[in-house]
Phi, psi and omega in degrees: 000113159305101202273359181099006200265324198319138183058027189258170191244139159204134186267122173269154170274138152056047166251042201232024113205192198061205141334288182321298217285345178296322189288354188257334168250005172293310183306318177284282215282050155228018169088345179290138161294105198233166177255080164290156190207149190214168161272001190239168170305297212296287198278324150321302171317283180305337158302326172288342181288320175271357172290284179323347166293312195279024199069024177205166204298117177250123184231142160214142216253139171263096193231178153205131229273347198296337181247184189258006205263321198262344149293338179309303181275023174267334178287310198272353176296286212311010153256022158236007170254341159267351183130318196185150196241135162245312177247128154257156175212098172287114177235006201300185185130153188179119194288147127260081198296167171168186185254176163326306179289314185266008180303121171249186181302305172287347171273335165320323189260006149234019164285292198282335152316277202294310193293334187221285214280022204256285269234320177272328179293310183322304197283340174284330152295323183284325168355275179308346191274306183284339122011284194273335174268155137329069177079057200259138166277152168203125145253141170272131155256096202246209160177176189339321205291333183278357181255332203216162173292141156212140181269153233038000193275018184313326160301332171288298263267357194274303179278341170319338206285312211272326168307338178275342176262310171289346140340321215247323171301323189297296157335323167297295198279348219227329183304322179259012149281021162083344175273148201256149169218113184258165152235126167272109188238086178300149161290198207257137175187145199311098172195126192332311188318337196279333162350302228235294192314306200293328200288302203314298186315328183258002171255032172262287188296342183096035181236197152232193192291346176286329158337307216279313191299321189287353187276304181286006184264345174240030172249016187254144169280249216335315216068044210205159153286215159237161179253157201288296169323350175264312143027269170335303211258001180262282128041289183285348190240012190241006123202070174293175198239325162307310161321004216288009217204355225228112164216178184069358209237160175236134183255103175266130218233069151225040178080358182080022160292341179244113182252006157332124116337290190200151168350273166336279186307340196293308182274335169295307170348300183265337151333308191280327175285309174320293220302318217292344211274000000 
């Protein structure tokens, strides 16, 4: 399917590997053009290199998304190194697990920096930039924690929680400039990052990290983690020119990890995982 992306502009957050960078070469090889941005050079530089490789204009901004300063210029670099931003896609983000107790003040201000305020700071500097285009986008990249209990995930699951309502305020606030505002909430997937995380999450629960991956793999209707690329490629069509109709809303890419129904069942659910732990 041709989605409409060719020549298109789009500043991705935190894409120089993982989710970004899957959602970014999704992007590119539908001809779009993107602005990745990372804190370091090194691994930014070679991201940029393989966007470019698929043919089309790649740029990346050195930011740091913890301040609103540092979102600024990333928004107002990518729209001025690519010319003009038609899609933003806020991904930056990251677990620090722990609990109520051991959790401190400074990992709380940068869970909720980097993790939430990143994601309201971007899009009010990209604004004005999505604004000046045609049926211009924006997707949140959140995830399961904001849909569903996982214990320890407390640094995800409160912004994932608050990224799905601003989406839907934004969406709101946004609509009759013509921008669609999505939320994207991937399952758990095969990304350098879950390395550090599943080991953290298990020496929280008292296991080990192969536990903690194969425990969330089987709590999947696949039975599986997800691979980077598919991500991507849902990612790509949510903000596509094919998308047109479709806002406010979060589109979940996990594998059948969230088996909700309805509210109601949703809390029997997580009522039956507790008795079962």
């Amino acid at each position: 399917m041709e989605l409409g992306l060719k020549a298109k502009n789009a500043a991705i957050s935190g894409s120089s590997q993982g989710i970004g960078d899957a959602i970014a070469t999704a992007l590119a090889k539908e001809g779009c053009n993107v602005a990745l941005s990372a804190r370091g050079q090194e691994g930014l530089n070679a991201a940029v290199k393989e966007m470019q490789a698929l043919g089309v204009k790649a740029v990346g901004v050195v930011t740091d998304f913890s301040t609103e300063e540092g979102c600024k210029r990333f928004a107002n670099e990518a729209a001025e190194k690519l010319g003009s931003i038609d899609i933003l896609v806020n991904n930056v983000g990251g677990m620090i697990p722990g609990t109520l107790d051991s959790l401190t003040e400074e990992q709380w201000d940068k869970a909720l920096s980097v993790n939430l305020m990143s994601y309201v700071y971007t899009t009010k500097h990209a604004v004005p930039h999505l604004k000046k285009a045609k049926g211009a986008r924006i997707l949140n990249v959140s995830g399961v924690t904001g849909r569903q209990l996982l214990p320890g995930a407390l640094t995800t699951t409160i912004p994932n929680t608050a990224i799905i309502g601003f989406s839907k305020l934004m969406a709101a606030d946004l609509g009759a400039a013509g921008i669609t505002v999505n939320n994207i909430c991937p399952g758990f997937t095969n990304v350098k990052s879950w390395g550090p995380r599943a080991e953290a999450m298990a020496k929280v629960r008292g296991v080990t990290a192969d536990q903690v991956r194969a425990g969330i793999a089987a709590q999947t209707l696949l039975g599986r983690w997800a691979e980077p690329e598919e991500i991507g490629n849902v990612a790509a069509f949510l903000v596509s020119s094919k998308n047109s109709y479709m806002t406010g809303s979060t589109v979940e890419v996990c594998g059948g990890f969230l088996r909700y129904i309805s509210r109601e069942s949703g809390r029997r659910a997580i009522r039956r995982e507790r008795l079962e732990r």
